[in-house]
C-alpha positions in Angstrom: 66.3 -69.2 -48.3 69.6 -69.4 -48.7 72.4 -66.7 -50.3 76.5 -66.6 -51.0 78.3 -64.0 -52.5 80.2 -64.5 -55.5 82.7 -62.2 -57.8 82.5 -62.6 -61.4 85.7 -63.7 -63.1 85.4 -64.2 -66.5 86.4 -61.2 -68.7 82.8 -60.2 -70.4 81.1 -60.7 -67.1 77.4 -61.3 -67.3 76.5 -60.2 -70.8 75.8 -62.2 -74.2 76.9 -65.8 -73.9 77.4 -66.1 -70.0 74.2 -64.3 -69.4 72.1 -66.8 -71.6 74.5 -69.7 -69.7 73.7 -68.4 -66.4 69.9 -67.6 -67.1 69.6 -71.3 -68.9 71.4 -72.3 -65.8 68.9 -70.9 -63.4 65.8 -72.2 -65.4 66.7 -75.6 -64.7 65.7 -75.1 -61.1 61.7 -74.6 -59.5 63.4 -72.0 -56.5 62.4 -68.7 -57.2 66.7 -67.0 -57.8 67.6 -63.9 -58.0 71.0 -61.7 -58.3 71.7 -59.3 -55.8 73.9 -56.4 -57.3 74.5 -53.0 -55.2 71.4 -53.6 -53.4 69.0 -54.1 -56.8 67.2 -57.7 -57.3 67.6 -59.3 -60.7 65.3 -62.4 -61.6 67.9 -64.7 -62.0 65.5 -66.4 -64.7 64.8 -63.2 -67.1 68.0 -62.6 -69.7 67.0 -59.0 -70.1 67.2 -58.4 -66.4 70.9 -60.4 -66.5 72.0 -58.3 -69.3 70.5 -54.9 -68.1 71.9 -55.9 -64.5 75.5 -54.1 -66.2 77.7 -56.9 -63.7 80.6 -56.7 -65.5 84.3 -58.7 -64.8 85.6 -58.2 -60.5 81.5 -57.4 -59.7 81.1 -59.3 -56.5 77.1 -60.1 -57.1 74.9 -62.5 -54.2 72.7 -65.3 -55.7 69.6 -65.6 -53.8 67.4 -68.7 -53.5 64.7 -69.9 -52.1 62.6 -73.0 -52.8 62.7 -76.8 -52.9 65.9 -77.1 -54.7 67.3 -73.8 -53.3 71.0 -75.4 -52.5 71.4 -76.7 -55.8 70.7 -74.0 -57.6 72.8 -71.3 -56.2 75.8 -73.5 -55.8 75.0 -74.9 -59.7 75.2 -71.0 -60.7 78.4 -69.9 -58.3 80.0 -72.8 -60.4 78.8 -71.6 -63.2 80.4 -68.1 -62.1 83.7 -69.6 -60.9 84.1 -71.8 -64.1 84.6 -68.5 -66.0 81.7 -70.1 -68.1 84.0 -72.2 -69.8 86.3 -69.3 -71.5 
């Protein structure tokens, strides 16, 4: 398993277009991923758990991994994240 923190940039946060980015994103990769937000677990791969997750811009959020391609994923999605989702 592996798990970095992250803070979320861009100025919608997680919601509408970066949540189906960041979900999309996720679903590329067999690791079971999840966010980490004040304690609460988030299927990383479920767009209604992104969106109902409320992680809005300056939330610092952990992306949890763990699987075959575990590395690749969170780091792919803290990209994601640090992009700003291309805004």
């Amino acid at each position: 398993m592996i798990k970095k923190e992250v803070t979320v940039l861009n100025v919608t946060g997680l919601h509408a277009r970066p949540a189906s980015m960041f979900v999309q994103t996720a679903g590329k990769f067999k690791s079971k991923i999840f966010v980490i937000k004040e304690g609460n677990s988030i299927n990383a791969k479920s767009i209604m758990g992104i969106m109902a997750g409320g992680i809005a811009q300056g939330t610092t959020i952990e992306i949890q991994a763990e699987g075959e391609d575990e590395t690749e994923a969170v780091d792919a999605l803290i990209q994601l994240i640090n992009d700003k989702f291309g805004e």
